[in-house]
N, C-alpha and C positions, 0 to 999 in steps of 0.2 A: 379601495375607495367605496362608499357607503354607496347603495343604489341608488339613494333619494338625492343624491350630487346632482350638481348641473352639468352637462355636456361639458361645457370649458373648464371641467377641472379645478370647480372652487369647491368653496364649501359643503357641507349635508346644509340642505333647507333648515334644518331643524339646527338652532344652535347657529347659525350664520355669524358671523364676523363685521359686525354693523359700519357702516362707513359714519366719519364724523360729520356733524352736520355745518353746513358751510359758516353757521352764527355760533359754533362753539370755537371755545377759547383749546389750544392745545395742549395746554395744562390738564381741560377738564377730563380733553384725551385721553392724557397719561393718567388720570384718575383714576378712570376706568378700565382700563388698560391694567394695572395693579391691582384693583379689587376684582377683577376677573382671575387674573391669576392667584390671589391670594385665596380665593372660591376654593380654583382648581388644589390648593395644598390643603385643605383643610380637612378634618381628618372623617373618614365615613365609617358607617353605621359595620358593624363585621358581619360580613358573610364570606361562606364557601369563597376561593378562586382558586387560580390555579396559575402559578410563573407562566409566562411568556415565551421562557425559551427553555429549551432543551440545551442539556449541556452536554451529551456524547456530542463527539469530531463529527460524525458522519450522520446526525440525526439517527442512527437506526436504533430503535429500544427491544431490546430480546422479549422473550415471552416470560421468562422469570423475572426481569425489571416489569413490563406491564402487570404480573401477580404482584410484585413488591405497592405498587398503585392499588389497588384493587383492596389487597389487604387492611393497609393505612387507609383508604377509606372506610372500611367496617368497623376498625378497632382503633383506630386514631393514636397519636405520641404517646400514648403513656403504657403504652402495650407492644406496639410495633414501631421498628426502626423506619424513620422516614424514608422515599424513595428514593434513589441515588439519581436518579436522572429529571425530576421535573419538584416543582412545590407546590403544596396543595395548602393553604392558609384554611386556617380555622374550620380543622377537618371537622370539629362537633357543629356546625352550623350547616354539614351536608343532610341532606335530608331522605335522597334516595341515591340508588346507584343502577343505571340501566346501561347493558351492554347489548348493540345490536351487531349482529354477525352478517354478516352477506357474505354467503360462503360460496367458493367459484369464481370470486373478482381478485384484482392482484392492484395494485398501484399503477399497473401498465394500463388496466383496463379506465381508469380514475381518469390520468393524462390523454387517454386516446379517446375517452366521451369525453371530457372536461366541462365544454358547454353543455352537456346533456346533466350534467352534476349539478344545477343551481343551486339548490340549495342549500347541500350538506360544504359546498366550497367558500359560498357565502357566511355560513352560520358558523362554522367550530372556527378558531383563529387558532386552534392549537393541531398541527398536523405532524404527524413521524411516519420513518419508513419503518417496516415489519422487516423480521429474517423470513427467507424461503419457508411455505410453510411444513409443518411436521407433520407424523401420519394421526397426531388427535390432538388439534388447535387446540381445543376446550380444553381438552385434561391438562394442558400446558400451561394455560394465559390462569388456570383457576387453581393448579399447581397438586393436581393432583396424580399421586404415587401409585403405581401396580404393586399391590402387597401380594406377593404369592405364599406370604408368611400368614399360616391361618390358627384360630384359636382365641383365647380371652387372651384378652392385654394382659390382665392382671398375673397372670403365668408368665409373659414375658419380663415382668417389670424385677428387677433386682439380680439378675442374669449379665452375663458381656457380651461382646459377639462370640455367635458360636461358631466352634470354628472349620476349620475349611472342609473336614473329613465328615462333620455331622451330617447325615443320611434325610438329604428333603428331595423331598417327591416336584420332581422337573421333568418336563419334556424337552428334550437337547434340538431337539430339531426346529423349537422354538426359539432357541435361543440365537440372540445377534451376533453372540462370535460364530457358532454353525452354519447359519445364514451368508456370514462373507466370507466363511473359509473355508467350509466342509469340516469333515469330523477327524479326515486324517493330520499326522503332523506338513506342517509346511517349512519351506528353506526361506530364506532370511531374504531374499528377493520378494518372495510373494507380501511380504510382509511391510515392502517398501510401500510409500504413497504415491499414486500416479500423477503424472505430472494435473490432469483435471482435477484430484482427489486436492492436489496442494493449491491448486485453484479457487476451489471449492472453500477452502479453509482459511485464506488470505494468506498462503507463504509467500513471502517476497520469491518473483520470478524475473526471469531475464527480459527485455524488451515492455515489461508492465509502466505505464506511468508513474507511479510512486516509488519504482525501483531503481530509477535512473541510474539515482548517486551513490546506488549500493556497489559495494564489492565482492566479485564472485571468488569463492576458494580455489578456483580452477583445478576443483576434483573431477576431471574431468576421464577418467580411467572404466574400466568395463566391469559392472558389480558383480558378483557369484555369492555363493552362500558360503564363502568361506571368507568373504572379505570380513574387514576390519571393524569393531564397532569403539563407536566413542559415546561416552554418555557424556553429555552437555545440561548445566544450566548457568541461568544467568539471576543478576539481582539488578534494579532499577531503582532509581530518584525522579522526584519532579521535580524538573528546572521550568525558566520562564518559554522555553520552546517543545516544553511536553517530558516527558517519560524520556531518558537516557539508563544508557548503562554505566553504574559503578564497580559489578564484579561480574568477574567470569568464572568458571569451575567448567576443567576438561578432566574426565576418569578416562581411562585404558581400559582394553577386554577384560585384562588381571583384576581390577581395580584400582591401579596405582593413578594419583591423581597426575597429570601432566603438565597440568596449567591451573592455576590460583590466581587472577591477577586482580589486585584494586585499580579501580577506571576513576580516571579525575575526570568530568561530563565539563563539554568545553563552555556552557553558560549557565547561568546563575539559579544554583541551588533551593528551590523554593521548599521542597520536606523531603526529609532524606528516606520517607518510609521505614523507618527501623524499625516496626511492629512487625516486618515482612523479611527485611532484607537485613538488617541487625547490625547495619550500617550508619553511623555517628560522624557528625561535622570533625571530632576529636581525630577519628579513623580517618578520616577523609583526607583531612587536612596535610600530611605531611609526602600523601601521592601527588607522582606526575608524570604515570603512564596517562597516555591518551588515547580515543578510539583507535585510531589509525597505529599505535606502537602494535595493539591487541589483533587488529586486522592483518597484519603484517604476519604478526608472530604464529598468529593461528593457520595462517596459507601456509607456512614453512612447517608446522607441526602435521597436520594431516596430508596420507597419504593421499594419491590419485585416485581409489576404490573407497574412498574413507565412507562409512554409513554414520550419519550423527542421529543420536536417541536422547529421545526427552519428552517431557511433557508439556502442553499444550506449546508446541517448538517454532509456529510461527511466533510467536512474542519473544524467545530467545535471538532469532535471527534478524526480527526485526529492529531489535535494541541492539545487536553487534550491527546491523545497514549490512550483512552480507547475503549474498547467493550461494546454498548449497543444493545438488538436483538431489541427493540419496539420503534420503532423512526416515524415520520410523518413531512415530510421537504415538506416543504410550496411551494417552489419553483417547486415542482412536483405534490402536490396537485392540485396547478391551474396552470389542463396542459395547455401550449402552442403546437399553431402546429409547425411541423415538427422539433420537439424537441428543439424549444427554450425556452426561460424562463424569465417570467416576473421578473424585481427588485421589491427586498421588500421598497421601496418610491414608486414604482406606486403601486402595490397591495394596500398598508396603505391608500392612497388617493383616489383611486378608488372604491375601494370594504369600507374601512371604516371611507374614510372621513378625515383623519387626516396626517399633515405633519408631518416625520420623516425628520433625515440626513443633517435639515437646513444647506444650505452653510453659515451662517453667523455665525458657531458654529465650534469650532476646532473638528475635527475628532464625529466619530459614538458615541453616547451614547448605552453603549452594553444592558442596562437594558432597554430602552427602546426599542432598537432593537427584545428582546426576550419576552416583554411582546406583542410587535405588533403579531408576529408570534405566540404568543398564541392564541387573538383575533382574526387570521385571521382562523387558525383551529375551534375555536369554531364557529364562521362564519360559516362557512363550512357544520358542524355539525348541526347546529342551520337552517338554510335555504333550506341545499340540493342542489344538481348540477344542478336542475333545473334553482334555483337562478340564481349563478354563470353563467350561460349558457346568463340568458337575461340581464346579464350588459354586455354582447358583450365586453370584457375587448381585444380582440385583437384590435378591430376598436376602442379601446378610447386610446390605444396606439399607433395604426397609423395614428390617429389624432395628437396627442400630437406630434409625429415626424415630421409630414406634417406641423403644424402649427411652429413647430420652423424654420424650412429650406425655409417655407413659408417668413414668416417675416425676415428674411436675406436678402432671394432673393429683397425682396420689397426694400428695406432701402439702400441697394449697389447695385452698378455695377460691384464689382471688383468679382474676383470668391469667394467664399464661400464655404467654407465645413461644413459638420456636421458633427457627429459621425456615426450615420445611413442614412448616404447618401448613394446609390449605386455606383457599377463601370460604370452602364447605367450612371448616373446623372453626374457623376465625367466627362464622356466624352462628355454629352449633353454641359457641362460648358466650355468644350473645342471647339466648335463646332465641334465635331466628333460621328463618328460612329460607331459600334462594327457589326462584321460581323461572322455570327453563322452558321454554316456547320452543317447537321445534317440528318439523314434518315429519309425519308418522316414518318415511322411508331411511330416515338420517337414524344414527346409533351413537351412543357415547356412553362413558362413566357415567357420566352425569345421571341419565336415567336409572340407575339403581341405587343413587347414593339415598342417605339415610332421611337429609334434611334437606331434600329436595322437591318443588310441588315441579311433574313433569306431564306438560301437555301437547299432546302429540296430533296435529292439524292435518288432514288431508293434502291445504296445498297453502302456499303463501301469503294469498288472500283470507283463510282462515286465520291463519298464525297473527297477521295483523287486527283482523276482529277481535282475537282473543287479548291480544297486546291492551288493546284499548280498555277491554273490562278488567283485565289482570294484574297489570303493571302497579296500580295505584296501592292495591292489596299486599305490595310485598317489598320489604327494604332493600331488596337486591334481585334484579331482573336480568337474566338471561334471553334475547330474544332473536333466534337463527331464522335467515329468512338462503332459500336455497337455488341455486341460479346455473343453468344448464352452459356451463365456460365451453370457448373456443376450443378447436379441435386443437392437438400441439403444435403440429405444423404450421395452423394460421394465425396462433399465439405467437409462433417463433417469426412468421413474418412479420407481424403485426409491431411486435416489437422492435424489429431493422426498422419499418418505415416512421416510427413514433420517433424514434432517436434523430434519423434522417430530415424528419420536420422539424426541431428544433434548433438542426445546425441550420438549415435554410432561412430559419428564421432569426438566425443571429448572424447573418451573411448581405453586409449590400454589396450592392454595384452603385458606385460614382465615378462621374462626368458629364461631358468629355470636357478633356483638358487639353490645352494646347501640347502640341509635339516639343515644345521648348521648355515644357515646366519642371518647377523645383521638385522632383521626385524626393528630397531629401526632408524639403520641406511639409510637403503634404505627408509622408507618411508621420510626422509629429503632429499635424492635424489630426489624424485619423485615431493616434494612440490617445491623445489627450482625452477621447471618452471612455476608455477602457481598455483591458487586457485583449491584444491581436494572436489570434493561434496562427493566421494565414493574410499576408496579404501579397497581392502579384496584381502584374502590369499586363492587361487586355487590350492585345494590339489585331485583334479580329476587327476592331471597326475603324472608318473612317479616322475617329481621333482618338489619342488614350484613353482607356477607363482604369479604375480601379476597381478589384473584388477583396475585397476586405471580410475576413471571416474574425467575427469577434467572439472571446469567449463565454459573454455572459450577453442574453437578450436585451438586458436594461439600456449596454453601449451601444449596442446597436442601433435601439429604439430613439438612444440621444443620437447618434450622426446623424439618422433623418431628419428627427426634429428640426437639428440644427442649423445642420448643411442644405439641406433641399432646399432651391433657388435661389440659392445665396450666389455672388461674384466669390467664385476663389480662382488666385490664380488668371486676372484676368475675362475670365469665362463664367457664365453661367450653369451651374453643374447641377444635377438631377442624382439626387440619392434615394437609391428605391431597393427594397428586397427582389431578389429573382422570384419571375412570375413560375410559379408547377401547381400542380393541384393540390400537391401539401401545401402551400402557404396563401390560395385564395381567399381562405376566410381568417387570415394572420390580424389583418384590422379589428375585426369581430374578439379575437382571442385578446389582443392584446388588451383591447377595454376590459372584457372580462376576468383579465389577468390583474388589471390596477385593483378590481373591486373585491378580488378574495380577501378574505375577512382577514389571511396570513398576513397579505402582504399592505392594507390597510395599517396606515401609519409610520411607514418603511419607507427611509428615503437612501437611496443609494448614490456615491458621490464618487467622482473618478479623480486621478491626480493626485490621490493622498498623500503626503508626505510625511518624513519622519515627523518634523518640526510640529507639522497641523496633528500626527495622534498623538504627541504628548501634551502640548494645548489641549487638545480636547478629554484626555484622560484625567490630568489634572483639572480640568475646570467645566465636568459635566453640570454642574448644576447652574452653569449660563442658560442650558437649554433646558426651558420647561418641561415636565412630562419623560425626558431620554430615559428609557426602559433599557437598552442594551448597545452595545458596540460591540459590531461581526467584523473582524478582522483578517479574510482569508488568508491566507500563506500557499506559496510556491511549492508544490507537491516533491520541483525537484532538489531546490535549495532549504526550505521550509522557512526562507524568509518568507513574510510578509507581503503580499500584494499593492498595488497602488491605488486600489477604490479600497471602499469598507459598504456595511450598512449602518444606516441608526435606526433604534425601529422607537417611538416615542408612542403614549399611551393614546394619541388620539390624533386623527387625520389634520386635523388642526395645530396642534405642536407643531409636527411634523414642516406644515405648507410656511408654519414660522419660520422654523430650522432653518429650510431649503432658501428660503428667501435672500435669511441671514449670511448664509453659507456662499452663497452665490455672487452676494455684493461684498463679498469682502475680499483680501488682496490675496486670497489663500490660491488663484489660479483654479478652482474648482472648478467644475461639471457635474451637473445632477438632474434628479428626479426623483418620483418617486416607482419604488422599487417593484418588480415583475413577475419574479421567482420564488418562490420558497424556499427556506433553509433545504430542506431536506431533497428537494428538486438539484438543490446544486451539485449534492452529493451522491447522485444516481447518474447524471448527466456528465458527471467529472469522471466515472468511467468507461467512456465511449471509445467501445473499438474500433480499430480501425477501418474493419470489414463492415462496418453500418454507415460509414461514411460517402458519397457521393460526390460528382462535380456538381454544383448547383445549376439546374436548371433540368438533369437527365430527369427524362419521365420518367416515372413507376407506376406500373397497369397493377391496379388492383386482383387479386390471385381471385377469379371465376368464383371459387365456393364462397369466400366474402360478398360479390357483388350478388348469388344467388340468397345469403340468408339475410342480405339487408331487404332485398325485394320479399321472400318469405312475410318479414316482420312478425317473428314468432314473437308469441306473450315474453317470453321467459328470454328469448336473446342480451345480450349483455348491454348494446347500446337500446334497444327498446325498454331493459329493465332499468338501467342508468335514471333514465328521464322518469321514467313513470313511479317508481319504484324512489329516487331521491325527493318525489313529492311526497307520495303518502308516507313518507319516514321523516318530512318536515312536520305535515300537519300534526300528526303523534307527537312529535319534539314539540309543538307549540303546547301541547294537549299536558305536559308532564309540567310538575308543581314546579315553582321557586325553589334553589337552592339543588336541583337534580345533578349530579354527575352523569353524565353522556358519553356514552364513545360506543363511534362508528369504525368497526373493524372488518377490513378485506383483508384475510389471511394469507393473498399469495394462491400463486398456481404454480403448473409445472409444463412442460415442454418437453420435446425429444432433444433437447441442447440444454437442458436444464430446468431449473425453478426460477420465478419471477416474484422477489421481494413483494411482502403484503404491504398494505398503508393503513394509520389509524388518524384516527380527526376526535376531538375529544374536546369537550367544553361543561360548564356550570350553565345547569337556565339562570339565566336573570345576574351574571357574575361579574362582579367589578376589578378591572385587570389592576394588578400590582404597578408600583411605580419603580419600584427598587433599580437601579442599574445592573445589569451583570454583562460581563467584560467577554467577551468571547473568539476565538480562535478561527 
């Protein structure tokens, strides 16, 4: 909701919704009425913007998708492959690129100041979540490579990979496979992924929400280094329910293949990927094994001890929907640093000599794919990390990248892209220069590279002075500003109690109700606003109550609305949140929750049915301005849910939509919407152990209450507030047509790392109208 709104929820001041005048005719109405709308389609002047919605499942964008952005903005379509995950229209009308870092904040810290964020929450309408961060953000997000490969290019250029026995100068004890596994050999246990390591990686596990309706192998036997290995892989299609499996490939220790099977995907085939999988409608057509045949046949083929090998193997398992605990995925076996990951064609070539994945060959062969990742494990097994260590495998792939970008550069003049080119390189090809702001005590690549201006501030406040003079001087800005994070322990509370507020806040209590009431029928009251995780019968008081725990805030915020001293049931019932100290300032939040610039124009509707989203699919352009349809799905059925979002191009569409939607006979319930996309997707995986009965107090942990009293400069909610103004006033300060993004890289904890968040916008940008259809 725009700040300049009125209290009750109408319009922005500006732009208001004029009422007719009691002497106009309602013809003249609808005149205007039309030539307003006909205003709003008409076509505008081009500038920079930027889509609306993000199209990963889970909102998260990796640090190589944010470089893929980053790029495309320096070198625009005719050089660089667009992004995969967002659209940036008429990249030549960007004009600058400024990237602000706030290094030590995580998206936890975003959520738990939230009010303390005014302004970067109001201003960017484009937000994503980050992966945990990595040991050098910057060399990542700017996609720059440790070449431990040294010398002139031009000596590398017209060469192959060298190969594995060539004599280059390494330090082993630097290297990431000595680091996780010492220098002697190890037995095929150690080499298993711990159950946090499969954690870590997203393997489907037992008891996980999204694993429900998976199938476990019931390998359930005791491992040793003599047990059995299987190499596994799989191939996939997109149907209308996402990524399925069409084939399997099972090898034997020997190599013998055990299992070949073509998978018919039980709905509708939308590309068969045969660029990958090498799989044809023609192929497809005449199968009629089904998940469940291959489920079946694969529990009866591996033994109790069975260890399955493959590469990147949670996406194998998760396109079979099975559980296995003993797996060994190749692609983490030979680690890379700062958590990248060799392809299984360089591994096969490097480490055993052999081409996979020929381009001259339609899509992957899966058996051979799984027999490679067997040999490369036995590899493994068979030589030891030592090995591994002296074929230097990162510098024969920053060779192999170097020599291809090499031999471009040599042959043309016009610009050239690679895939692993950098955004340094992308701007070197520009003749330009990237200008990096940063406190003298911080380190990175950055500051040595060639085409970099690097200015190194004393403290924060400098870095911002400089920002002001510097930024306008240079087409691409880098500017770190550096923030003294929570200890881990009070990260790791911080973030039980953050999760714990949201479930409070999506939790009422209503009543009371007579001892006689329809229990059957109030609970179809209480669902008609949204999806119920918990509701139960409070018989502590005098007369019934209910506690209703909903899954999404928005339902909840409708049963208030709704219900609160309405007769139901006879009785006059009272719907209120539990009062604790996490949810006293809920009122406060919830305002400033409508007004995030995200969820400005988002109207979310409960009771959806089949019937209303294909009405509305087919006949989105009833509705002015509709920019997108969010569709969630059932994590355990992966049907569909019964609300959706619409997010429309302006608060106004929108409060039309809602109106529309509401008077008609479609049974609906709405509002406008609360959450952020990407919010839902952090929030959707809530353990169980952060969960409470609503109302238990939670005492704030002593060194919390002592550093809010401190109020150091640099504290995280002190820096939130202070620090998201003077990062405003500079965003107001930067030309027409700037690309923006505000990046919190993530923190870490004694229980792990906490997801970064980024917020990203055009100054002065005019949002697309386009629909796009989403999951």
């Amino acid at each position: 909701m725009d700040p300049e709104r009125e209290r009750s929820g109408g319009h922005p001041k500006k732009g208001r919704k004029r009422r007719r005048a009691p002497n106009m005719p309602l013809g003249a109405a609808e005149a205007m009425r039309a030539r307003r709308d006909l205003e709003e389609r008409q076509p505008e002047a081009k500038k920079a913007r930027l889509s609306t919605i993000l199209f990963a499942e889970n909102c998260e964008v990796t640090h190589d998708q944010l470089c893929e952005l980053l790029k495309y903005a320096v070198l625009g379509k005719s050089s660089v492959p667009k992004p995969s995950w967002c659209q940036l229209f008429h990249q030549n009308h960007l004009n600058n690129v400024v990237v602000f870092v706030l290094q030590g904040m995580s998206q936890l810290h975003f959520y738990r100041f939230y009010l303390e964020f005014g302004f970067l929450r109001k201003a960017f309408r484009h937000k994503f979540r980050l992966p945990p961060p990595s040991s050098n953000f910057l060399a990542d997000i700017i996609g720059l490579q440790k070449k431990q490969t040294t010398g002139d290019l031009s000596k590398m250029v017209g060469g192959s990979l060298p190969s594995a026995s060539s004599k280059v100068s390494v330090n082993l004890q630097n290297d990431p496979v000595i680091q996780k596994y010492g220098s002697k050999k190890v037995g095929l246990t150690r080499c298993l992924l711990t159950k946090e390591e499969m954690k870590t990686f997203h393997f489907p596990l037992q008891g996980f929400p999204d694993c429900e309706n998976f199938v476990p192998t019931k390998c359930n036997g005791s491992v040793t280094d003599s047990s059995p290995l299987f190499g596994l892989d799989c191939e996939m299609c997109l149907t209308s329910k996402g990524r399925e499996l069409t084939r399997i490939s099972l090898v034997a220790e020997g190599g013998c293949c055990v299992m070949d099977e073509l998978v018919k995907p039980d709905n509708k085939i939308l590309d068969y990927l045969t660029s990958f999988s090498g799989i044809t409608k023609k192929i497809l057509n005449p199968v009629t094994t089904k998940l469940k045949d291959v489920q079946r046949h694969l529990k009866a083929l591996l033994p109790p001890d069975a260890v399955l090998v493959g590469h990147s193997l949670d996406l194998d398992l998760r396109a079979l929907k099975m559980i296995h605990p003993y797996v060994i995925d190749t692609s983490l076996l030979y680690v890379r640093e700062q958590g990248r990951r060799f392809k299984l064609k360089f591994l096969a070539k490097a480490v055993l000599g052999k081409d996979i994945q020929c381009p001259d060959r339609l899509g992957h062969d899966a058996t051979e794919d799984a027999r490679t990742t067997l040999e490369l494990a036995r590899y493994f097994l068979k030589y030891g990390p030592r090995k591994i260590a002296e074929l230097n495998l990162e510098a024969l792939a920053s060779h192999q990248e170097l020599l291809a970008t090499g031999q471009e550069l040599r042959n043309t003049a016009e610009i050239v892209y690679q895939p692993n080119t950098s955004v340094l390189e992308c701007l070197d090809l520009m003749g330009q220069k990237l200008l990096f702001l940063t406190r003298e005590a911080e380190t990175s690549e950055l500051c040595s590279a060639r085409n970099c201006q690097t200015i190194k501030c004393l403290s924060n406040k400098e870095v911002l002075e400089q920002a002001r003079v510097e930024i306008p001087l240079f087409p691409f800005s880098i500017v770190q500003f550096s923030f003294e994070p929570f200890s881990p322990n009070l990260t790791e509370e911080m973030n039980k109690r953050m999760r714990i507020k949201w479930t409070e806040m999506s939790t009422v209590y209503a009543g009371p109700f007579s001892k006689n009431c329809n229990l059957r029928a109030l609970k179809r009251l209480f669902k008609s606003f949204g999806p119920v995780r918990s509701m139960t019968l409070v018989l502590e008081t005098h007369q019934p109550h209910l506690c209703i725990q909903y899954e999404v805030l928005e339902a909840a915020q409708l049963a208030i609305e709704s219900l609160d001293g309405i007769l139901v049931e006879g009785a006059c019932i009272k719907v209120q949140r539990p009062v604790t100290e996490l949810t006293l300032d809920s009122n406060t939040l919830v305002n400033e929750l409508e007004q995030d610039s995200e969820n400005r124009g988002t109207i979310y509707l409960s009771g959806v049915s089949e019937t209303f989203k294909e009405h509305l699919l087919q006949q989105s352009n009833l509705f002015l301005g509709l920019e997108a349809v969010i569709l969630p799905k059932d994590l355990k059925s992966g049907k569909q849910k019964r609300y959706c979002f619409l997010k429309f191009k302006t608060f106004g569409s929108a409060q039309r939509a809602l109106d529309i939607l509401k008077g008609k006979d479609w049974k609906l319930k709405g509002r406008h919407a609360l959450t952020p996309r990407h919010l839902h997707a952090w929030l959707r995986g809530l353990p169980p152990e952060s969960r409470r009965p609503p109302g238990v107090r939670v005492i704030p942990p002593p060194s919390e209450q002592q550093a809010l009293q401190a109020l150091k400069m640099d504290h995280p909610k002190i820096a939130a507030w202070r620090w998201g103004r003077k990062i405003g006033k500079l965003y107001h300060s930067l030309g027409p047509g700037t690309l923006c993004l505000i990046l919190l890289p993530g923190s870490k904890s004694t229980h792990g790392s906490f997801s970064g968040l980024g917020l990203m916008g055009i100054k002065d940008e005019e949002e697309s109208t386009m629909p796009n259809m989403c999951s």
